[in-house]
Biopython code that builds the backbone (N, CA, C, O; Angstrom):
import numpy as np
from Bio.PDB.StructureBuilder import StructureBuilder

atoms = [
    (1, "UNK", "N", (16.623, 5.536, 0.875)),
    (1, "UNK", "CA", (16.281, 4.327, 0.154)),
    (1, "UNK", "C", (16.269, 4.674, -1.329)),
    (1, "UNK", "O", (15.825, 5.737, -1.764)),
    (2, "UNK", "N", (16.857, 3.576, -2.169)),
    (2, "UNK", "CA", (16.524, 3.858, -3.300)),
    (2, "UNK", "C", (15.502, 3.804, -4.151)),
    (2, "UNK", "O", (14.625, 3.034, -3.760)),
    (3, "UNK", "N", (15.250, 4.399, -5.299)),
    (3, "UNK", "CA", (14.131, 4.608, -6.182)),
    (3, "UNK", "C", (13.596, 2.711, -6.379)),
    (3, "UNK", "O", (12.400, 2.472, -6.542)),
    (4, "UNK", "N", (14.359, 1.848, -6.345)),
    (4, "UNK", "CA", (14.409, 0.610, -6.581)),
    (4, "UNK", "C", (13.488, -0.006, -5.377)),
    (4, "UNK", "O", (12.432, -0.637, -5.420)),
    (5, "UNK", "N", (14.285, 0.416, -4.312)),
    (5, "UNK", "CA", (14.050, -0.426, -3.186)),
    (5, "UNK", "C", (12.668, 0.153, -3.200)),
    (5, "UNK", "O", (11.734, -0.626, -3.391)),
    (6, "UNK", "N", (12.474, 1.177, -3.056)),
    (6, "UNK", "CA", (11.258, 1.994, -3.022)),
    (6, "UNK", "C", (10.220, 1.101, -3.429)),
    (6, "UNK", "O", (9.409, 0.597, -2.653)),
    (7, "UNK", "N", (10.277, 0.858, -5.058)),
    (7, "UNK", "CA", (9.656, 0.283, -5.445)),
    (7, "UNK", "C", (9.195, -1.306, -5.365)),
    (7, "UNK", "O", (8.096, -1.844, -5.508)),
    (8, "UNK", "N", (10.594, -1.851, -5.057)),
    (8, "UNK", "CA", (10.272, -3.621, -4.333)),
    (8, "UNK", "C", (9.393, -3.393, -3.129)),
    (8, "UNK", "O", (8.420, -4.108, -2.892)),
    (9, "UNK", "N", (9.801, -2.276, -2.301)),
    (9, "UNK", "CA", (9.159, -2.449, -0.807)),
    (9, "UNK", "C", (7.308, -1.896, -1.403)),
    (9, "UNK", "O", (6.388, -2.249, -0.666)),
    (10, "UNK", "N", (7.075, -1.354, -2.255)),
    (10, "UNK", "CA", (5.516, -1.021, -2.592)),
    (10, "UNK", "C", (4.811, -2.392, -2.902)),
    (10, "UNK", "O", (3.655, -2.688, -2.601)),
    (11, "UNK", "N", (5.953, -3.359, -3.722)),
    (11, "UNK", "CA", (5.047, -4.496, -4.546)),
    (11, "UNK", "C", (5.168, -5.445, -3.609)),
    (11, "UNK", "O", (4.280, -6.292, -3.516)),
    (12, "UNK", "N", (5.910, -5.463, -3.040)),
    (12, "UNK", "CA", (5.384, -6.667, -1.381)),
    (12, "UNK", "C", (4.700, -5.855, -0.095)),
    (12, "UNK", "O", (4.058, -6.456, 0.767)),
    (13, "UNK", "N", (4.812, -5.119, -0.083)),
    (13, "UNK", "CA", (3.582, -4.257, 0.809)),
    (13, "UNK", "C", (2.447, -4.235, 0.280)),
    (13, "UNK", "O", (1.477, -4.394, 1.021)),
    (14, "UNK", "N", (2.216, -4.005, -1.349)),
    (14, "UNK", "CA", (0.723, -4.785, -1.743)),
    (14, "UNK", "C", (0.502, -6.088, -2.002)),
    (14, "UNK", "O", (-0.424, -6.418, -2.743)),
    (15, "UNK", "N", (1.318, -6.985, -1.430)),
    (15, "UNK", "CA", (1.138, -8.164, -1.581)),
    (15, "UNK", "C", (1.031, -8.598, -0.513)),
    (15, "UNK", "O", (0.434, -9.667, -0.383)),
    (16, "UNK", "N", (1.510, -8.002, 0.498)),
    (16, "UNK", "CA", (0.965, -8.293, 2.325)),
    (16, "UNK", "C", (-0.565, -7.562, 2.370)),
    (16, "UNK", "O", (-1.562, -7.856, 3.029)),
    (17, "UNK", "N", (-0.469, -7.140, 1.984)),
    (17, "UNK", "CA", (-1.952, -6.038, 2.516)),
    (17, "UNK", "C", (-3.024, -7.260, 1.698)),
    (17, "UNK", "O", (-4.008, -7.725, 2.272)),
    (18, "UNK", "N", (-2.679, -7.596, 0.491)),
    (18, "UNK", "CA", (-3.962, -8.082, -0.134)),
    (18, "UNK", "C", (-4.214, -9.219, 0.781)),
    (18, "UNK", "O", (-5.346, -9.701, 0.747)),
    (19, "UNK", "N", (-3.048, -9.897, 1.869)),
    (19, "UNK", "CA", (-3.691, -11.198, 1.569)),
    (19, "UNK", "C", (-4.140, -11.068, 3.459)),
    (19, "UNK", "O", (-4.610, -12.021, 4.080)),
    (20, "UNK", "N", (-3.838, -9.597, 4.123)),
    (20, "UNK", "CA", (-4.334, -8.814, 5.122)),
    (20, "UNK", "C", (-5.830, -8.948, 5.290)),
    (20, "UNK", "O", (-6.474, -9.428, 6.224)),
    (21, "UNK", "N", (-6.279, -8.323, 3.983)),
    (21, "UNK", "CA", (-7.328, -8.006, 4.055)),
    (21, "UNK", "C", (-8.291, -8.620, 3.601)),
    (21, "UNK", "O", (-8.232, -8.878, 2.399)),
    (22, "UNK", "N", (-9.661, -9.130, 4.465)),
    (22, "UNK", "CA", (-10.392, -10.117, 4.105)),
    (22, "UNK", "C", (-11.198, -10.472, 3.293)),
    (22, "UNK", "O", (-11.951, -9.517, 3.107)),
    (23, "UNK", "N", (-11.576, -11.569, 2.499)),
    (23, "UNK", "CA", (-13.100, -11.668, 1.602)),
    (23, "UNK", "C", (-11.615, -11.488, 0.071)),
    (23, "UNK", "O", (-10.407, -11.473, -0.167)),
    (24, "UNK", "N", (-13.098, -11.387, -0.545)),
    (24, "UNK", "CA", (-12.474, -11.529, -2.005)),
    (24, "UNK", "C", (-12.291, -10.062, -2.598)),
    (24, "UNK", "O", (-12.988, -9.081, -2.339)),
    (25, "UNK", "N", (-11.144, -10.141, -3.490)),
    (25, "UNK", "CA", (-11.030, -8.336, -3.694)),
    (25, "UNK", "C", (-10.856, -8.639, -5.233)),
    (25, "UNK", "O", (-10.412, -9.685, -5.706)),
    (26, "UNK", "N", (-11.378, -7.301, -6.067)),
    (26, "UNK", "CA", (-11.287, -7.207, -7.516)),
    (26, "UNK", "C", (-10.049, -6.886, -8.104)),
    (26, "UNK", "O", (-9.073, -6.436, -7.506)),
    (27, "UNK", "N", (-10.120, -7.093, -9.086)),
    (27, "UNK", "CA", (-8.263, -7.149, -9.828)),
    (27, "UNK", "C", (-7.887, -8.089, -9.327)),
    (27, "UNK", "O", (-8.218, -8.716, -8.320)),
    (28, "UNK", "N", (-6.691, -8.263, -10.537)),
    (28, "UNK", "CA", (-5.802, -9.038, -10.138)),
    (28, "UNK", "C", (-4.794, -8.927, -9.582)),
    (28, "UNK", "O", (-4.837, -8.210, -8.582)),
    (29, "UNK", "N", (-3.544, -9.511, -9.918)),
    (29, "UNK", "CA", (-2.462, -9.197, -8.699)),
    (29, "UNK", "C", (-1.771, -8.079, -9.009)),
    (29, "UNK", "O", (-1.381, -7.332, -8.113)),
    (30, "UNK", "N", (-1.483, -7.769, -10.595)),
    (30, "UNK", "CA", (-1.002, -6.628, -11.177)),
    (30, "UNK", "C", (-1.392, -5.717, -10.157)),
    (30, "UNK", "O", (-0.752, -5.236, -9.222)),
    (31, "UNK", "N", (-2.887, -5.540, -10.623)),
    (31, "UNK", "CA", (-3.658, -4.359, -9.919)),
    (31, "UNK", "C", (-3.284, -3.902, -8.177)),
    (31, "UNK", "O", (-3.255, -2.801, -7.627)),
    (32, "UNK", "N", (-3.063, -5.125, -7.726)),
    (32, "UNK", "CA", (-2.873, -4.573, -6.227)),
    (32, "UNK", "C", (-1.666, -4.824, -5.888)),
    (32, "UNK", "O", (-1.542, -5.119, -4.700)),
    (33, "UNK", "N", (-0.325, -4.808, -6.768)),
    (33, "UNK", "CA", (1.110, -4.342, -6.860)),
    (33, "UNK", "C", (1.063, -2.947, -6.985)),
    (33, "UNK", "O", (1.640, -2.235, -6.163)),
    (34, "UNK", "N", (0.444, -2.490, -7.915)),
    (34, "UNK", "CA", (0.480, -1.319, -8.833)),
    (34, "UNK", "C", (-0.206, -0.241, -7.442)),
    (34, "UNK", "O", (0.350, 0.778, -7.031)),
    (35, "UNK", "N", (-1.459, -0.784, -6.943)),
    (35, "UNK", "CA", (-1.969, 0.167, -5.359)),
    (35, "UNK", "C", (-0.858, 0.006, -4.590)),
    (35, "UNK", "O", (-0.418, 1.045, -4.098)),
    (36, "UNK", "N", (-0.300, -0.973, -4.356)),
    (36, "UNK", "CA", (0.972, -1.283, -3.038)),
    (36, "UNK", "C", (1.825, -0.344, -3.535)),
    (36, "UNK", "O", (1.482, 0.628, -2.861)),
    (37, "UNK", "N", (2.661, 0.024, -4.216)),
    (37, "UNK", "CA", (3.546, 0.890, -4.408)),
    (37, "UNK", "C", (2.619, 2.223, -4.196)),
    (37, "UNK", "O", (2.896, 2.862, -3.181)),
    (38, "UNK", "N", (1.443, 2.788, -5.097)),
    (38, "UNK", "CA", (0.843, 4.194, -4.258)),
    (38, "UNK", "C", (0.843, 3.921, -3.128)),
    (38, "UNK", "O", (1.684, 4.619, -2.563)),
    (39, "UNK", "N", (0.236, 3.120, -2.306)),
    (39, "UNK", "CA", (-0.499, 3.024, -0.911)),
    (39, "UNK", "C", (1.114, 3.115, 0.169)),
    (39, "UNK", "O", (1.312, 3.721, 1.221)),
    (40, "UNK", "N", (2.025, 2.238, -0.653)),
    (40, "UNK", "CA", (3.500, 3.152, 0.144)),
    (40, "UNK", "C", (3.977, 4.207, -0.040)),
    (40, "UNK", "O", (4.811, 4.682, 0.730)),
    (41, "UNK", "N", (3.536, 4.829, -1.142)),
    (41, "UNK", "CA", (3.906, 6.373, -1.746)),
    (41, "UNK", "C", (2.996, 7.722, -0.427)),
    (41, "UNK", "O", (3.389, 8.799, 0.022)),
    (42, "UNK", "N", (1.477, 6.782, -0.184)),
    (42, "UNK", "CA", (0.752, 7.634, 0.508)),
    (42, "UNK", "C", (1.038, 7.354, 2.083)),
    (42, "UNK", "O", (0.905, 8.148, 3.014)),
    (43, "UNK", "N", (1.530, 5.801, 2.125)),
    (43, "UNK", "CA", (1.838, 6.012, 3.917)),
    (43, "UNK", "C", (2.797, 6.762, 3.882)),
    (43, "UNK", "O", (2.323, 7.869, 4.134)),
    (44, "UNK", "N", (4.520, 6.922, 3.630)),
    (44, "UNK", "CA", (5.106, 7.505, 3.680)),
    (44, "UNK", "C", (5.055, 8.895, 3.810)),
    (44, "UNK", "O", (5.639, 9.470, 4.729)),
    (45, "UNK", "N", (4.077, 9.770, 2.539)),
    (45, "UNK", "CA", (3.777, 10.668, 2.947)),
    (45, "UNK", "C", (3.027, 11.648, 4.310)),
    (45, "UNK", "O", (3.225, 12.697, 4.924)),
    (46, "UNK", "N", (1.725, 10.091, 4.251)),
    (46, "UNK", "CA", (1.159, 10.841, 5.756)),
    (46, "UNK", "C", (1.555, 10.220, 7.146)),
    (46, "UNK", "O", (0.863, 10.256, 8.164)),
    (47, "UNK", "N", (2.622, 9.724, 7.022)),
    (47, "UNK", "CA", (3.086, 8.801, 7.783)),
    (47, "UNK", "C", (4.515, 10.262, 8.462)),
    (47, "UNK", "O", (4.508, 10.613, 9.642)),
    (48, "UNK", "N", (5.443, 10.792, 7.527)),
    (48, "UNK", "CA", (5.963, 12.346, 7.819)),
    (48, "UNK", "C", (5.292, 13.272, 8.180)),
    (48, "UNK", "O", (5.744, 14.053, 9.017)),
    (49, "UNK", "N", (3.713, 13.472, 7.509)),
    (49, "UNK", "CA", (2.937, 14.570, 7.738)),
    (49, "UNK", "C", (2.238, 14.656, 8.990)),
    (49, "UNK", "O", (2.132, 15.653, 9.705)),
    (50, "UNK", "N", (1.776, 13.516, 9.178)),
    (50, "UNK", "CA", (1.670, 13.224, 10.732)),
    (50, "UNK", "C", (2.187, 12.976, 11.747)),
    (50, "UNK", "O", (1.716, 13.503, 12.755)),
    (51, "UNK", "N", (3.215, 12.185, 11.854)),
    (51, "UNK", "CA", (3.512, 11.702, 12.704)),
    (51, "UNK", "C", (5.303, 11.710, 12.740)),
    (51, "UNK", "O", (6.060, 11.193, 13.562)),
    (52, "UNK", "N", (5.600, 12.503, 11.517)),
    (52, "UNK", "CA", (7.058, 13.101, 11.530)),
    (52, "UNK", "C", (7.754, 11.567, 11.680)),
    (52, "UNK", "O", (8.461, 11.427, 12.678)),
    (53, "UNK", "N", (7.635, 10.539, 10.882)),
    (53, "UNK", "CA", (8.399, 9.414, 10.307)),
    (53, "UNK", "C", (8.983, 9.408, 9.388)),
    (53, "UNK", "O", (8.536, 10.467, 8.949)),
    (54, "UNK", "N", (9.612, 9.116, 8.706)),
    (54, "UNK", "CA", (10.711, 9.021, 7.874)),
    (54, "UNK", "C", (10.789, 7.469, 7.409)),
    (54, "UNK", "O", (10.632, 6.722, 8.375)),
    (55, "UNK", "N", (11.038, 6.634, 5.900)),
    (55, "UNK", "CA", (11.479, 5.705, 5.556)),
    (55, "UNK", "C", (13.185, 5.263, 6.031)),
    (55, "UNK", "O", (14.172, 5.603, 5.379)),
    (56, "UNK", "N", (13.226, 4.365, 7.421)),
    (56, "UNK", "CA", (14.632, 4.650, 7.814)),
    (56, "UNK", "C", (15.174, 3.701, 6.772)),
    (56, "UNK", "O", (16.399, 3.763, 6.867)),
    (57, "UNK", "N", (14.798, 2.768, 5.728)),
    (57, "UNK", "CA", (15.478, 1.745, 5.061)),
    (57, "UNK", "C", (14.499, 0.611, 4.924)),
    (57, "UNK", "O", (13.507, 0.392, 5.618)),
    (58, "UNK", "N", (15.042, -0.184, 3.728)),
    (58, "UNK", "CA", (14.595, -1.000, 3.397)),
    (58, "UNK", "C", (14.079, -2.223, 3.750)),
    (58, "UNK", "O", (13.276, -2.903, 3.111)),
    (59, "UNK", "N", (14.863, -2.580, 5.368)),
    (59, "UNK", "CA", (15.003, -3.772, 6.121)),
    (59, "UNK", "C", (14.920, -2.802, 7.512)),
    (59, "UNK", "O", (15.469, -3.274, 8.507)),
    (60, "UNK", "N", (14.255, -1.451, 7.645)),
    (60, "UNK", "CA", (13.692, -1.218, 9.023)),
    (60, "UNK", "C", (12.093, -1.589, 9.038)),
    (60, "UNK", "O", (11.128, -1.277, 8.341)),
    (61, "UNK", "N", (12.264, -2.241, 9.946)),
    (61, "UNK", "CA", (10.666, -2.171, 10.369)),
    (61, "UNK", "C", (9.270, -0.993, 9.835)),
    (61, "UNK", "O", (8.248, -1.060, 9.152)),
    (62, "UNK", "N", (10.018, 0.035, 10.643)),
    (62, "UNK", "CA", (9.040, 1.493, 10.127)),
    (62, "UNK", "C", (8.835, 1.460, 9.050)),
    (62, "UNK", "O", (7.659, 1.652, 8.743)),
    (63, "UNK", "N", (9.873, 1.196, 7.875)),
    (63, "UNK", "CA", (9.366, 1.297, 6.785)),
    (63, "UNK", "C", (8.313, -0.034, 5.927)),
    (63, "UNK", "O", (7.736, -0.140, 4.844)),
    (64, "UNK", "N", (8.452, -0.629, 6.796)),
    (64, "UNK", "CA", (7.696, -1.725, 6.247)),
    (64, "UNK", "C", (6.066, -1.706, 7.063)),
    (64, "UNK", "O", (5.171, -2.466, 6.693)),
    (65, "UNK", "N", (5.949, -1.054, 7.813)),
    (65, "UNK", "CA", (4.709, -0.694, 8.613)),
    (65, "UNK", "C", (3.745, 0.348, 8.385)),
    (65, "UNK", "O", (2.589, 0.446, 8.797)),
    (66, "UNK", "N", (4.654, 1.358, 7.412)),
    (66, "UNK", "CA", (3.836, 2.431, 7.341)),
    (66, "UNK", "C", (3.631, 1.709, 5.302)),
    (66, "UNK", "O", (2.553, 1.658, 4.709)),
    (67, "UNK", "N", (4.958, 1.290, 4.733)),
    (67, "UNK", "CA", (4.290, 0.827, 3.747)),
    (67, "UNK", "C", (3.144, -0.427, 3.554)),
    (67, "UNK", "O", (2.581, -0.623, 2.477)),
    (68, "UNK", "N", (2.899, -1.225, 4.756)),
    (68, "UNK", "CA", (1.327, -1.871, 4.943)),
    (68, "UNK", "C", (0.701, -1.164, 4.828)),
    (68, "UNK", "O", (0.253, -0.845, 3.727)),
    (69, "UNK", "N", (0.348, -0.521, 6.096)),
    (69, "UNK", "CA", (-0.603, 0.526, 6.424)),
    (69, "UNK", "C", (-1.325, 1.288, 4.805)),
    (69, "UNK", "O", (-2.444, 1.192, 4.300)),
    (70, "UNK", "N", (-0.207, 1.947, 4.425)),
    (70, "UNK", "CA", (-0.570, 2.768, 3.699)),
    (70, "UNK", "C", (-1.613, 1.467, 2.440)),
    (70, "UNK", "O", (-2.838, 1.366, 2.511)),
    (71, "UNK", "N", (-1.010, 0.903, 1.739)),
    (71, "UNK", "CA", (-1.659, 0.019, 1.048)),
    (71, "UNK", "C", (-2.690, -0.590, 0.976)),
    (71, "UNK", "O", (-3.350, -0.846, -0.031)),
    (72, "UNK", "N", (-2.996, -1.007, 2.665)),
    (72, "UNK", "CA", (-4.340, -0.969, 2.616)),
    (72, "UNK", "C", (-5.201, -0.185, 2.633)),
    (72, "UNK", "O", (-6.400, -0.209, 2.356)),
    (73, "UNK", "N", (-4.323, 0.735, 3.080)),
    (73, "UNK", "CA", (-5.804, 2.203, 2.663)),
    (73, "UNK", "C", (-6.185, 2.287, 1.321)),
    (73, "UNK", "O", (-7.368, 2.352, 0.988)),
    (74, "UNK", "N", (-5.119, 2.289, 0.419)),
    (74, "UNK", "CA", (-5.254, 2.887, -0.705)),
    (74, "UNK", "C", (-6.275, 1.614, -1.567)),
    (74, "UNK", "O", (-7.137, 1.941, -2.383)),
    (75, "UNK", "N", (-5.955, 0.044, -1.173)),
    (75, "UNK", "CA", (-7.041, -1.027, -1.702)),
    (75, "UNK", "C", (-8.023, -1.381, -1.245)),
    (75, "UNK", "O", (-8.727, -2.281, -1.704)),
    (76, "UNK", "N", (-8.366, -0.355, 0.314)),
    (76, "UNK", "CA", (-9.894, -0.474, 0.976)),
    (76, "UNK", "C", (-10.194, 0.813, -0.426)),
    (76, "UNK", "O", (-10.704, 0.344, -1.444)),
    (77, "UNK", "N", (-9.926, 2.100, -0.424)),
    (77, "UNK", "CA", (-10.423, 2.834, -1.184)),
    (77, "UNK", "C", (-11.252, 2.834, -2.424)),
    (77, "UNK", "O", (-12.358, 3.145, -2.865)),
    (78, "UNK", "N", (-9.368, 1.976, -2.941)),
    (78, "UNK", "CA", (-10.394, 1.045, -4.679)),
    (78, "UNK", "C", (-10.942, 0.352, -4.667)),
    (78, "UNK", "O", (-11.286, 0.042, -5.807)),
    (79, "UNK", "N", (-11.597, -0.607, -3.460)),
    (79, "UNK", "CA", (-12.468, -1.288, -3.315)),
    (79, "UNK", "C", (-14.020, -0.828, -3.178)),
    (79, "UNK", "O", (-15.041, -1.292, -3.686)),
    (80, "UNK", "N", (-13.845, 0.054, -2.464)),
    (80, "UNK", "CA", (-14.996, 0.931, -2.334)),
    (80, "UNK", "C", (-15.266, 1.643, -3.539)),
    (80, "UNK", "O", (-16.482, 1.782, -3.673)),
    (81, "UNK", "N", (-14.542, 2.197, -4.559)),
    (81, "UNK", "CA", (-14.938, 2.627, -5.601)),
    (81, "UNK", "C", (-15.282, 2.013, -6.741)),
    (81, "UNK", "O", (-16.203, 2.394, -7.463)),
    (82, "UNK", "N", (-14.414, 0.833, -7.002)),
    (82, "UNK", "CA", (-15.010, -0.362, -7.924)),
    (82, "UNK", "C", (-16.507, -1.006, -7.361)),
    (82, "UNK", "O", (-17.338, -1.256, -8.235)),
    (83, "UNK", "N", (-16.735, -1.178, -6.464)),
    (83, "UNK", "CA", (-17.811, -2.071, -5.659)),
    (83, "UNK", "C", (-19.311, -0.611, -6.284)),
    (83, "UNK", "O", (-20.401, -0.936, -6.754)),
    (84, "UNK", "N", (-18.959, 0.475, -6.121)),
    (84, "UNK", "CA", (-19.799, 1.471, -6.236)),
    (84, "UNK", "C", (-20.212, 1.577, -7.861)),
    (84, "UNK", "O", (-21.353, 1.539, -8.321)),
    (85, "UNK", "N", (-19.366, 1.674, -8.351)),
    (85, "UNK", "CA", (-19.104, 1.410, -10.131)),
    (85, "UNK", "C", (-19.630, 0.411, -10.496)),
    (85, "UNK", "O", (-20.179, 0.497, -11.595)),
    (86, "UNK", "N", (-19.692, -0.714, -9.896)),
    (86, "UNK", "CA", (-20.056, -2.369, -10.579)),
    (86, "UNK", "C", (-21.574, -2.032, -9.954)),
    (86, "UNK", "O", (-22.332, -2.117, -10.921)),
    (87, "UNK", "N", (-22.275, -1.720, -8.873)),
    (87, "UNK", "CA", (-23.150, -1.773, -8.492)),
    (87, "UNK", "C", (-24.360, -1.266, -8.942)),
    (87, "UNK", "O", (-25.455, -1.805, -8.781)),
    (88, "UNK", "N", (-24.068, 0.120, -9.694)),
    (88, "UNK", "CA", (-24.837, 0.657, -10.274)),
    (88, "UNK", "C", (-24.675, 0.799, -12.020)),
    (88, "UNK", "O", (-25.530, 1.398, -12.672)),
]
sb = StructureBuilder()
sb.init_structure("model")
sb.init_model(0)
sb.init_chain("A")
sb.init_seg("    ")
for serial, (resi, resn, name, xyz) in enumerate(atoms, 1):
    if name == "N":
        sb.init_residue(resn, " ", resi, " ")
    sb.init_atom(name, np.array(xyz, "f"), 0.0, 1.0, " ", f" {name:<3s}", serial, name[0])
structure = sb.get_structure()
């Protein structure tokens, strides 16, 4: 996949995940484009490291599953860390 696609498939994988995941979340949309592309940077990675997957393409499934996945991890995370920050 290319560096491109790479990057389209991060900013609609954080744009599925945000609207995934429930209740109200901080930032704006920038902000959880900008996690969607890490959070596909990090499924991908532990998505090989574990479970020996591979990004087969842009319009395979797998790759669009592990780039969810990953995204919401990465905007449960910053959620939990902003929420901790604002709180105290």
């Amino acid at each position: 996949m290319s560096f491109i696609g790479f990057i389209l498939l991060g900013l609609i994988a954080g744009a599925i995940a945000k609207l995934i995941i429930p209740g109200r979340q901080g930032g704006g949309w920038l902000s959880t484009l900008i996690l969607g592309v890490i959070g596909a940077l990090l499924g991908g990675w532990l998505g090989g490291l574990i479970f020996h997957v591979d990004y087969a393409g842009f319009f395979s499934l797998q790759s669009w599953i592990i780039a969810i996945v990953g995204s919401i991890i990465v905007i449960l995370i910053w959620q939990a860390i902003t929420r901790r920050r604002t709180a105290a």
